[in-house]
N, C-alpha and C positions, 0 to 999 in steps of 0.2 A: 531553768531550761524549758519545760513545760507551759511558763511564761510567756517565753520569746516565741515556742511556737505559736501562741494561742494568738502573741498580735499580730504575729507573720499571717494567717490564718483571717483574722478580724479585718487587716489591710488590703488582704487579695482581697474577701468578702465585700468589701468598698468601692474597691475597683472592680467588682466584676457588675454587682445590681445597677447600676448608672447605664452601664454597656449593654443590659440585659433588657433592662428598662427603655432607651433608645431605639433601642433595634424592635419590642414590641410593640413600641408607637407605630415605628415604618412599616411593617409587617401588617399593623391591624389597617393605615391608610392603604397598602398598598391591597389587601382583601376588600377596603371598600370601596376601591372603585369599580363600577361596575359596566359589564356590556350591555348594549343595547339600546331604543330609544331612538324617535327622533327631535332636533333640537329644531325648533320652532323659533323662528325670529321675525321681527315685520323688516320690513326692505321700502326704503322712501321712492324710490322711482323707478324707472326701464330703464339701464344702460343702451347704448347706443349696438354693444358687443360684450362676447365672456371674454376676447381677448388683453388678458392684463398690459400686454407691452405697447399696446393701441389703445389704450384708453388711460387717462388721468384724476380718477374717481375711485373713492372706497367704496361707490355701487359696483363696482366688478373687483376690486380686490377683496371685499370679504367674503363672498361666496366663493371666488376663484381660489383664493391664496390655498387653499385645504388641499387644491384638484395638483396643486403642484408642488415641485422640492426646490428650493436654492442649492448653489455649492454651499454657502455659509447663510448663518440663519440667527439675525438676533435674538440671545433667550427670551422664550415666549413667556417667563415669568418674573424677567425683571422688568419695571416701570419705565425705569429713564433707558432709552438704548446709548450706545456708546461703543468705542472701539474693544475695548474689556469686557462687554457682552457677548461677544459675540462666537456660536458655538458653529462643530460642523454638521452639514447638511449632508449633500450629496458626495460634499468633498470630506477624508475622513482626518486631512492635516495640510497644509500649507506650507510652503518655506519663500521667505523672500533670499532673492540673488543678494550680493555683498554691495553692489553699489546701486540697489533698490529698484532697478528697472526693471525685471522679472519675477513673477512671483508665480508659483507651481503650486498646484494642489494633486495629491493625489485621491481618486476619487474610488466610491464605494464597489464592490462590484456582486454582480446577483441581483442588479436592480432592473426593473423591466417597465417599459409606458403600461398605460392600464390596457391597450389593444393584443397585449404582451410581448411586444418586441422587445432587445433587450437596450437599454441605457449605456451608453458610452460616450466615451471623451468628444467621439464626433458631434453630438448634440451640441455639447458646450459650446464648440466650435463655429458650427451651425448657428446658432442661437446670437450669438455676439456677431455673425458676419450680417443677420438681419441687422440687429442695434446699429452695425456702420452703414449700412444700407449698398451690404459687398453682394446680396445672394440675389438668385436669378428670381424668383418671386417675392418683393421687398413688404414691408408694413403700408398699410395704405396712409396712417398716420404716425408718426416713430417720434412720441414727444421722451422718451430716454437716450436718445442719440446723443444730446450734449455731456449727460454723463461720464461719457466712454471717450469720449473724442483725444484723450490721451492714450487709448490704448491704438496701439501700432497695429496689432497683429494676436489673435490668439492661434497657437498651436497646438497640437496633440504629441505624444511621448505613446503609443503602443491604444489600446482602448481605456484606459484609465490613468492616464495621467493628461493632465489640460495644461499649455502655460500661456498668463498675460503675458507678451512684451510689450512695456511701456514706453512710450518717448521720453519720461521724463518720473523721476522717483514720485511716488503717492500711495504714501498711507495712508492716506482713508478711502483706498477704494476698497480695501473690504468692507464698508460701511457702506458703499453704495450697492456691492454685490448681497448684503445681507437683507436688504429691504425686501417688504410683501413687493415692490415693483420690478423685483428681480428673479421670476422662475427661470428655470431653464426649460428650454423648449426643442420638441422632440425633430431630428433632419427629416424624415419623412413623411412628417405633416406640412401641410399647405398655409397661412398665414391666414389666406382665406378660407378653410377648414377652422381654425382657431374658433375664427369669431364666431363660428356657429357651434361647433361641437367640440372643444378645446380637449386635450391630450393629455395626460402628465403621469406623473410618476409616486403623485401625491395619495395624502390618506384615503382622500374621496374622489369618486370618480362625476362627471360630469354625467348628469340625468336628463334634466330639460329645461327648458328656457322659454317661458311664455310670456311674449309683453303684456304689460298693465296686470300681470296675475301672475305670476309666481317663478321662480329658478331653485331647480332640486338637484341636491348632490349627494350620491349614496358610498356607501362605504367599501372602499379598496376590500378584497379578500386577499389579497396578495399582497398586501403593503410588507415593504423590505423591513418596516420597523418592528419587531415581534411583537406581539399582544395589543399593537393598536392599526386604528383608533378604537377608542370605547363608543363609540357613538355610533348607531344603524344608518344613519342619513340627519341632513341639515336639507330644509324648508323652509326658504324664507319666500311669504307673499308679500306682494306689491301691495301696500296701502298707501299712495300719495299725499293724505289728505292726515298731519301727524295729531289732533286730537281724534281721529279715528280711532290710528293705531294704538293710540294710547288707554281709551276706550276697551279695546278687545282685549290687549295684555291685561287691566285689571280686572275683565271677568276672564282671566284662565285662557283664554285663546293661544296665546302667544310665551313662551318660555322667553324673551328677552325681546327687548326694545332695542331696533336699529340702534348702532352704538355710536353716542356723541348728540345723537338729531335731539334729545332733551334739552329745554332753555332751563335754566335754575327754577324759576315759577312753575314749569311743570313735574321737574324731580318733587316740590314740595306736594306736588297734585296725586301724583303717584303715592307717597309714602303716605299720605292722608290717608287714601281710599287702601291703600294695600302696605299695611306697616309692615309686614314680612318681606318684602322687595327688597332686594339691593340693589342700592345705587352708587352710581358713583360720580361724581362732577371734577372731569380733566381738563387743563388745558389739553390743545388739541394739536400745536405748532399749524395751525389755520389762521390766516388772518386775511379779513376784511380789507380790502382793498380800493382804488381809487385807478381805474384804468382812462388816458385820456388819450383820443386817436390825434396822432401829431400832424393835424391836418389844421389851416385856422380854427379858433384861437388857438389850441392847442399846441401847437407849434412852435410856440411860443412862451420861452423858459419862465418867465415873469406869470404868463396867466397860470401855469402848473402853480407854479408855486402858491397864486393868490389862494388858488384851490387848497393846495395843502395845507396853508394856512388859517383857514376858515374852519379848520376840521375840531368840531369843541368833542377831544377822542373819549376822556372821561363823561362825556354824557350817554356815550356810545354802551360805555363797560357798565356804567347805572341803570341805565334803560333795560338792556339786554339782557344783563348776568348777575344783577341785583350787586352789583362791583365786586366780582368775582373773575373779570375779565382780566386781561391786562394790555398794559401799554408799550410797545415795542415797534421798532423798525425793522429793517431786512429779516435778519434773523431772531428767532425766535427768544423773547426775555428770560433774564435772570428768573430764579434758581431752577425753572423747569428746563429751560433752554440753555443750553451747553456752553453758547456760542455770545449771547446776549451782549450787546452795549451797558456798560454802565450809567445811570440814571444821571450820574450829574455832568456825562459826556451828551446825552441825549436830549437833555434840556437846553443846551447851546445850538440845537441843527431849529432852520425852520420851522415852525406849526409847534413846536415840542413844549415853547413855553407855558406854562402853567397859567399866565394872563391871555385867557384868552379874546377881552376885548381889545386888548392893544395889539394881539395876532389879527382881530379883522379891523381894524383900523389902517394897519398897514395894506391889509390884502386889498380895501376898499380902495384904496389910493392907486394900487397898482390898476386894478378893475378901470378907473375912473380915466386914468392915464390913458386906458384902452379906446376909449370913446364909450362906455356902458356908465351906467348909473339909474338913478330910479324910474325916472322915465324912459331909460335905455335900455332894459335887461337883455343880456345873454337868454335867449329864448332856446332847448334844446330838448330831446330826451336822453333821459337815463337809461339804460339799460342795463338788466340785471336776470338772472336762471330763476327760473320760477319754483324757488325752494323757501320756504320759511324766514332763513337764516339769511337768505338774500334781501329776500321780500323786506324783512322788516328792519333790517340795516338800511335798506334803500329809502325809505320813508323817512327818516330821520335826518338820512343824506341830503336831499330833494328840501329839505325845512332848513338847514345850514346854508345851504348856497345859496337861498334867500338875503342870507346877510351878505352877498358879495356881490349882490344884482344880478343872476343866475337862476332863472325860472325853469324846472326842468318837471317833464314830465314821464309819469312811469311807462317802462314795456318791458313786459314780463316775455323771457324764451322759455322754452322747453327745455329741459336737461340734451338730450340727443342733437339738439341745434346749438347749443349754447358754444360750444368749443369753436367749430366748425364759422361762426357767427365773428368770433373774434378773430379767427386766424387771417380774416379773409376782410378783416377790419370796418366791418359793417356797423359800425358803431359811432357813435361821436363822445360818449361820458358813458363807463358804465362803472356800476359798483361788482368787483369779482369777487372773490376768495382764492387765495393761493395756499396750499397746502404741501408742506414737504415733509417729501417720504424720508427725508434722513435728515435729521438733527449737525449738520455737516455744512459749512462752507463749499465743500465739493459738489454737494448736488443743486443748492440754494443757488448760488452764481452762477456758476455755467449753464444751469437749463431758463432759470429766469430774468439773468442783466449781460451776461457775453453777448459779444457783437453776432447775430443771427440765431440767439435765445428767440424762445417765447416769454417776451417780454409782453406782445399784443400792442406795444408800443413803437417797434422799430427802432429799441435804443443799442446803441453804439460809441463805446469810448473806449479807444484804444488803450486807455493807459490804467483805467478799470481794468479790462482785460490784463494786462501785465504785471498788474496785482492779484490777479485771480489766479492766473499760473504760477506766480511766486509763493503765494500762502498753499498751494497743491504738494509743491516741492518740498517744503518745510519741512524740516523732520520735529525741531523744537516745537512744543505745543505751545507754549506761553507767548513765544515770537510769534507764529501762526496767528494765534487771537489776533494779539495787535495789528495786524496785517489786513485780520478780516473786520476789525473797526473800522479803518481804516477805507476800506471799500464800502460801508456802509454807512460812512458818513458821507461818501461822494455819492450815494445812490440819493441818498436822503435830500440834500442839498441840490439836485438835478430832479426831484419831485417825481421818481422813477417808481411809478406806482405808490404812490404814495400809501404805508401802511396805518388804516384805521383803528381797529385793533385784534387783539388776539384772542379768539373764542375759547369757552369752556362751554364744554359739550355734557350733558348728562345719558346714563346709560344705566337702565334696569334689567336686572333680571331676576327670574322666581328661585327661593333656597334652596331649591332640586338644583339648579343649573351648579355644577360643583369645576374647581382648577380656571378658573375664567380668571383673568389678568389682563387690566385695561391701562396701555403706555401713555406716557404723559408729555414725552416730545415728539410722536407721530401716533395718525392714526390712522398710520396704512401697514404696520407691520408686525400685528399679533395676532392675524386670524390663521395658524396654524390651521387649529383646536385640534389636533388628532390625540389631546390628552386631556380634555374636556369632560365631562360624562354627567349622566343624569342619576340622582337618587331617587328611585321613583319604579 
């Protein structure tokens, strides 16, 4: 008897130091994180505005994304995002309707803008009637419009409940609502208020914005979340010039390195001179682009494509990323990329084959067909944003089109022109970067190949288009793919921006900087940080 107790006894004692042991690990992290601090970062350029919904750049979503809350919000410390990441923000639970057209959040209440007014469903409301461009003062530029273009109507239920009515079932617009490109935005702020002194509801409040020198964001004292942020304020100065910045973060300047603006050769430059550093090298779902304004030649299916074809994409990922890049079309590649074409589907679309002098042997023929040839060249400029990553993808570009009889010369834009420059199609060949904020056929297609996208191209195919609505509708995921290969090999095949390749970005920061998580299929949707903090 005495026995049985003692292993009765022995057995609890098993199961309880495991549990004991657990909860004092949680317990001593959750004591060591600490308040205070500010987090120091370098910032590659001057945004055009702090307006997130007006702007297509992670130079205002990473500073901005802090100042605001989404309804839903993918977790800031898983890697890959996905519909299964994704937790609540402002909204504190969701229901979809039975036959998927409606989908209700109900939302938090006690929450207040940082001017202190109070947060309610009208925002939401407000917020999404800018994105349709329904409100009386609209976005002066609305590139998240296409997103939404299936939502009919949002409504309100009382001050805290919102609903999407949809035209048509879509499960992954919570993926599109989860994104850094999706705050909500307060009704009695002006759109043009935004862009200078932006509102929210977020951990940090907006400070100041000084071009070519610096954007400060201090710390909510009122934030609805209890105990955060842990952070005093974020600081990030303007250094345009990236061996600068690079420069000042290893003498101690800077607590972290603009996130991503690292090439691989410099991650190793970094870890040389400062082996305590943490790095990290992401794909970025950024790719390298090939924009052609469809004006002569361009206009013309055959010369796009001699273009695409011409493209040696592996010399790109060698050069660049020490072959760390990858090679991919529309959507973003296998295993980082959700969405990816398979490799030996991808290898059958133009420019893909792995021969690539029988790629420009073809493409020369086509050229030649044109009336161009060696005495004849396609005489033009390139145009490209005067960033690093542009810069020196474009040099390599400009040396390829050489082999198609295509002479082109550099001009570099300013970031605040650059957009602006394209919309407005002032260009004849430029080298871009396309960047998506969601890992999603939903936001990929319809904001960059539907008919009245920002393509920068003017492209238009109706029956692309009727594959983009069909794969939205899909509830089956594995049918969906198929669906969205599918649209991906007709983009490919119509030389519709033809995709160069997909970047991998390096990002440092000092062992003090502690809870930092860098995603690996966007890099527009982890700069929460209101649970960030410094050991120091």
């Amino acid at each position: 008897m005495v026995c049985a107790v003692r292993s009765k006894a022995w057995l609890l004692f098993l199961r309880i130091v495991p549990i004991v042991w657990v909860f004092g690990i949680a317990l001593g992290h959750a004591l060591a994180q600490q308040h205070g601090g500010v987090l120091r970062i370098t910032h590659r350029d001057s945004p055009a505005s702090m307006s997130i919904h007006e702007e297509g750049t992670i130079s205002v979503v990473l500073p901005m994304m802090g100042v605001f809350n989404n309804l839903v919000l993918f977790d800031q410390h898983v890697r890959q995002n996905s519909l299964d990441g994704i937790v609540p923000d402002l909204a504190t639970s969701w229901t979809w309707s039975e036959d998927g057209k409606k989908l209700t959040f109900a939302l938090q209440t006690g929450v207040t803008w940082h001017d202190g007014k109070p947060f309610t469903a009208a925002d939401v409301k407000c917020t999404w009637d800018l994105l349709a461009g329904k409100a009386k003062e609209n976005f002066k530029v609305n590139f998240r419009k296409g997103w939404y273009a299936n939502v009919e109507s949002v409504t309100v239920n009382g001050d805290h409940e919102a609903i999407f009515n949809l035209k048509a079932p879509q499960p992954a617009l919570l993926a599109l609502l989860a994104s850094g490109f999706t705050p909500v935005y307060p009704c009695h702020v002006s759109p043009r208020e935004m862009r200078q002194r932006p509102i929210g509801t977020g951990p940090f409040m907006f400070e100041s914005y000084k071009s070519n020198q610096s954007i400060k964001v201090v710390r909510n004292p009122h934030y609805w979340k209890p105990g955060l942020p842990y952070l005093d304020g974020i600081e990030y100065t303007i250094i345009p010039n990236r061996s600068t910045a690079l420069l000042a973060f290893v003498a101690g300047q800077f607590d972290m390195i603009f996130p991503y603006e690292l090439t691989v050769p410099l991650v190793a430059d970094v870890k040389a001179q400062m082996p305590e550093a943490i790095c990290d090298i992401s794909p970025m779902n950024v790719a390298a682009n090939v924009l052609m304004n469809p004006v002569p030649p361009f206009d013309d299916l055959d010369v796009r494509r001699a273009v695409a074809m011409t493209l040696d994409r592996k010399a790109f990922v060698d050069i660049l990323t020490q072959g760390k890049g990858d090679i991919g079309t529309a959507m973003q590649p296998l295993p980082e990329g959700r969405w990816g074409m398979p490799e030996a589907m991808q290898r059958e679309l133009p420019g893909y084959d792995p021969d690539i002098a029988k790629n420009r042997e073809n493409a020369r023929a086509i050229m030649t067909a044109h009336g161009y040839g060696p005495d004849k060249p396609l005489k033009l400029k390139l145009s490209t944003r005067n960033l690093p990553t542009y810069r020196d993808a474009s040099v390599i570009l400009i040396g390829q089109l050489k082999d198609i009889y295509i002479e082109a010369d550099l001009e570099t834009v300013e970031t605040a022109l650059w957009v602006p420059k394209l919309i407005r199609r002032e260009y004849q060949i430029a080298l871009s970067q396309v960047g998506n904020g969601v890992d999603d056929p939903d936001q990929n297609y319809p904001e960059n190949y539907a008919c009245g996208s920002r393509t920068y191209m003017d492209y238009c195919n109706k029956e692309v288009d009727a594959l983009i609505a069909r794969q939205s509708a899909e509830r089956d995921q594995d049918t969906r793919k198929q669906i969205a290969w599918q649209i991906d090999q007709k983009l490919t095949r119509e030389a519709v921006r033809p995709m160069i390749y997909y970047l991998r970005g390096g990002t440092c920061w000092r062992p003090e900087v502690k809870n930092m998580t860098v995603m690996v299929n966007s890099i527009f949707n982890g700069w929460r940080l209101e649970d960030v903090w410094l050991d120091r």
